[in-house]
C-alpha positions as CSV (number, residue, x, y, z in Angstrom):
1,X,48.2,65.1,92.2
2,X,44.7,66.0,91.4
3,X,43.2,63.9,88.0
4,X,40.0,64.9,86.2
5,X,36.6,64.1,86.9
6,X,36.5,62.2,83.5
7,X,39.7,60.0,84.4
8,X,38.6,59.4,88.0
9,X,35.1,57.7,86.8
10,X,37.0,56.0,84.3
11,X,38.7,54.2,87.3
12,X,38.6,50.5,87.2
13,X,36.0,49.1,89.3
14,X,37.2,46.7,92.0
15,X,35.6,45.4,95.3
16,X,37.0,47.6,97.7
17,X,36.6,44.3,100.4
18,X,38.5,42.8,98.6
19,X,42.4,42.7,98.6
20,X,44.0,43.8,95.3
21,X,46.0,41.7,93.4
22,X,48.9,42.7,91.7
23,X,47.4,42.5,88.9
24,X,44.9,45.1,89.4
25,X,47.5,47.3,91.1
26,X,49.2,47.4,88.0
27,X,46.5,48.1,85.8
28,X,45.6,51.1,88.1
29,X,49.0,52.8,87.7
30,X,48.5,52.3,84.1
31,X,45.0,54.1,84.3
32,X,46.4,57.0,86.4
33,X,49.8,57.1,84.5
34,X,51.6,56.3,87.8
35,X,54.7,54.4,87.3
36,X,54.6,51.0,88.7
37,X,56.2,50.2,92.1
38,X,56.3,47.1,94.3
39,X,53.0,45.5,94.8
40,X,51.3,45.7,98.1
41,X,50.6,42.2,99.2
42,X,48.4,41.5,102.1
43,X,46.4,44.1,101.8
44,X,43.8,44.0,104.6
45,X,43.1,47.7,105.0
46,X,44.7,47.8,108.5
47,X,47.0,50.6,106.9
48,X,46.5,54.0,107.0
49,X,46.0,54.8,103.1
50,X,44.1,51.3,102.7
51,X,41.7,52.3,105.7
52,X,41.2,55.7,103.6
53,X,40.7,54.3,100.5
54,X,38.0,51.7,102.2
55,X,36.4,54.9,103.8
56,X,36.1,56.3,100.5
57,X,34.6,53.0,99.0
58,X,31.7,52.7,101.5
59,X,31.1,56.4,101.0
60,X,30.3,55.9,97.5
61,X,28.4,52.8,97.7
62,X,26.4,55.5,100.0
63,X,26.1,58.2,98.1
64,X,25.4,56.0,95.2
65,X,28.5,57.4,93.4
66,X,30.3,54.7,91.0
67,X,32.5,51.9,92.3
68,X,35.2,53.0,90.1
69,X,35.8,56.2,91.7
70,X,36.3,54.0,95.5
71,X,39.1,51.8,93.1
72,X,40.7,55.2,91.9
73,X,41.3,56.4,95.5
74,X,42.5,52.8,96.8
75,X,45.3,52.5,93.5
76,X,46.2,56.1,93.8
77,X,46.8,55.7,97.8
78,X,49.1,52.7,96.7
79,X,50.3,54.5,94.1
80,X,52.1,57.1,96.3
81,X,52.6,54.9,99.0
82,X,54.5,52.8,96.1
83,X,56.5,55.6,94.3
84,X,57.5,56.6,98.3
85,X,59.1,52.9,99.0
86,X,60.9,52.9,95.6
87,X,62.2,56.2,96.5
88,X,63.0,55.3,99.9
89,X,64.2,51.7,98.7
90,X,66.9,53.6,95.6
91,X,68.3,56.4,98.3
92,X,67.4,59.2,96.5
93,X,66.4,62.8,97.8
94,X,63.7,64.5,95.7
95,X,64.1,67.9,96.5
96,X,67.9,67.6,96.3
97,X,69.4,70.2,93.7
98,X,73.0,69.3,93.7
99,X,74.5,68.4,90.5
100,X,77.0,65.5,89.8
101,X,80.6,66.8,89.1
102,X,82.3,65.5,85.7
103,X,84.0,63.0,87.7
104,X,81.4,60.8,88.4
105,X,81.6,59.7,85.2
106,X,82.6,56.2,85.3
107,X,84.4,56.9,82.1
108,X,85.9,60.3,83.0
109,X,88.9,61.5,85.2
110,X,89.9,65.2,86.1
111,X,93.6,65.7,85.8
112,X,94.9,68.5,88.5
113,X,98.5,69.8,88.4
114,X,100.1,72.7,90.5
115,X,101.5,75.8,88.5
116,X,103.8,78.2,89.9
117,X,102.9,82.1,90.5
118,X,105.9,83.9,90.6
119,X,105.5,87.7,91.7
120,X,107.9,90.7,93.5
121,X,107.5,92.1,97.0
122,X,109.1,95.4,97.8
123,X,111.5,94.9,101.3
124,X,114.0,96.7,103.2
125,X,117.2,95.2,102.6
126,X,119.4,98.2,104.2
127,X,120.3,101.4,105.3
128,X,123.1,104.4,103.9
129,X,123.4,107.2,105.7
130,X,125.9,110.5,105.8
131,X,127.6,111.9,108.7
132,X,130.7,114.5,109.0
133,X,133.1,114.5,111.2
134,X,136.5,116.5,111.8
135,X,139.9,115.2,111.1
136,X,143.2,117.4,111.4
137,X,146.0,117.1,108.9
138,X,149.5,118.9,107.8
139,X,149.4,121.2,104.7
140,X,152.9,123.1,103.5
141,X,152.3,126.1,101.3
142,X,155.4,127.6,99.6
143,X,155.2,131.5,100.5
144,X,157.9,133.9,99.0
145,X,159.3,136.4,101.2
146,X,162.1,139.3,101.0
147,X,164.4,140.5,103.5
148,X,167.0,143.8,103.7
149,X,170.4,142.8,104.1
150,X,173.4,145.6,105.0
151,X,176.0,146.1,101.9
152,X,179.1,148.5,102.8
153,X,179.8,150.8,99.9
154,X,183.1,152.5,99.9
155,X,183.4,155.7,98.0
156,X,187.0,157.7,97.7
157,X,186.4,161.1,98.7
158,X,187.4,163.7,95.8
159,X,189.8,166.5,96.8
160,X,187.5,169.0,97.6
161,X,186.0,166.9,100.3
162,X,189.5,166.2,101.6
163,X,189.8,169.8,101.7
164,X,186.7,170.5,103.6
165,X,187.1,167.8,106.3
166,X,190.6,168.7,107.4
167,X,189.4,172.4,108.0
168,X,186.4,170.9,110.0
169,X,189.4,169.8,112.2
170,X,190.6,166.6,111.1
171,X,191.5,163.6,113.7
172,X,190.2,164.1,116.9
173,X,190.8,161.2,119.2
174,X,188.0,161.8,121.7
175,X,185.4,161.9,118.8
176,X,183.4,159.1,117.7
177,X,180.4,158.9,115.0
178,X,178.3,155.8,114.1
179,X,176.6,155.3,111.0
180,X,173.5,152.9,111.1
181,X,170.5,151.6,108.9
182,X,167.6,149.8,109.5
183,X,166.9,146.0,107.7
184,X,163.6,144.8,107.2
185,X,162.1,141.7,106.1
186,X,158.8,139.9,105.4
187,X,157.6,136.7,107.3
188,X,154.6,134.6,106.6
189,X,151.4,135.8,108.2
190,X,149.2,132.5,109.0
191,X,144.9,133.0,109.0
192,X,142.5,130.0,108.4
193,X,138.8,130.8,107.3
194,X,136.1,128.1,106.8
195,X,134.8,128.1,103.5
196,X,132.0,125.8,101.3
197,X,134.3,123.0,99.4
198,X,131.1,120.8,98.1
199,X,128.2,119.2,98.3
200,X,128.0,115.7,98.9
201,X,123.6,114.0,99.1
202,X,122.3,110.3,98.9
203,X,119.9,109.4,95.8
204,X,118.8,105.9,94.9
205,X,118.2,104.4,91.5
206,X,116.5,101.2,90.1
207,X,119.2,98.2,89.1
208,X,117.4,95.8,86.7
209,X,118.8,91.6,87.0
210,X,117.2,88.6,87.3
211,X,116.9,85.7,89.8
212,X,116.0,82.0,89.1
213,X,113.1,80.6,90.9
214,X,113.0,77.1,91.7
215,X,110.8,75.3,93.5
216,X,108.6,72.0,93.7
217,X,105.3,71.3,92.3
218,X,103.0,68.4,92.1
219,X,100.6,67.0,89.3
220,X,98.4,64.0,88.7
221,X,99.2,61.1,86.7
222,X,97.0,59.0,84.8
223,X,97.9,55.1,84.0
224,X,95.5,53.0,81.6
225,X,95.4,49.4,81.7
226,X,94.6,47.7,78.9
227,X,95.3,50.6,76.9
228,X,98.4,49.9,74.4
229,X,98.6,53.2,72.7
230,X,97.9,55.3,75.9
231,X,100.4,58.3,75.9
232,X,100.6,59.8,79.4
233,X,101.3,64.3,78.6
């Protein structure tokens, strides 16, 4: 830390021989505004900063400079070397950045619980599918039909027919005629064609319902002791 001229040969003036007593430490932190640390006893200037602050001392008393200036050096090497133990000696790291968390609070204590998140996934849960096959069954289909059938008519002949057959020559024994006719009749005529009878397709459609969930989640307690009226949420 660098100090101005002014505060520097405003230094108290010590014997830089000479140990310094914890007095005078302390009144040299108080100078420099350097909060005070634990005393340096022994000092002999074997140490590094104590040899540097005895190099500065005979300097001056060389150049002719001002005692004061040698004490400033010798209680602001102490100085650091002071704030370094009683950072050293508390465990702390300067150029640390890290934050404490809300629970290092001695009076303070994060409640965590678990919640549930329920959502849908879309799966395949099966398969419909259409196929056609032949089968062969009996139909009977009432068809109406007609037929000829032979009915004899007999007709008396009148007297002029009598008349004219006997001339033809009446009887004849070795004569014979026949008379016929010719029936007819319908019968069912069978042909099968293939024809369309309907269309048959697979759709889908959304079904709305609901299913219960239930499953097991964990959360934090808190007990207070010595705490009558504590109420536990």
């Amino acid at each position: 830390m660098a100090y101005a001229k002014e505060r520097i040969k405003g230094a108290p003036d010590f014997d830089a021989d000479k140990p310094l007593t914890p007095e005078q430490q302390t009144e040299i932190y108080q100078h420099y505004g350097v909060s005070e640390s634990s005393h340096v006893d022994g000092y002999t200037g074997t140490s590094h900063t104590d040899a540097s602050a005895d190099t500065t001392a005979e300097q001056s008393h060389l150049d002719g400079g001002p005692v004061g200036a040698a004490g400033a050096g010798a209680g602001a090497g102490l100085a650091g070397a002071g704030a370094a133990d009683v950072a050293a000696s508390a465990g702390t790291d300067t150029n640390s950045t890290e934050e404490p968390t809300a629970s290092s609070n001695d009076n303070t204590l994060i409640r965590n619980e678990e919640h549930l998140n329920v959502g849908t996934e879309r799966v395949e849960t099966g398969e419909a599918r259409l196929r056609k096959y032949v089968v062969t069954e009996t139909e009977t289909v009432e068809v109406p039909v007609s037929h000829e059938e032979v009915r004899v008519e007999r007709t008396p002949i009148s007297a002029e027919g009598a008349e004219a057959q006997a001339k033809s020559g009446g009887l004849d024994a070795n004569r014979s005629e026949d008379a016929s006719v010719t029936l007819h009749e319908e019968r069912p005529v069978v042909n099968k064609e293939t024809i369309p009878a309907e269309k048959v397709n697979l759709s889908t459609e959304e079904v709305s319902d609901t299913e219960r969930v239930t499953e097991e989640v964990r959360k934090e307690q808190v007990d207070a002791d010595g705490i009558d009226s504590f109420d536990d949420k």
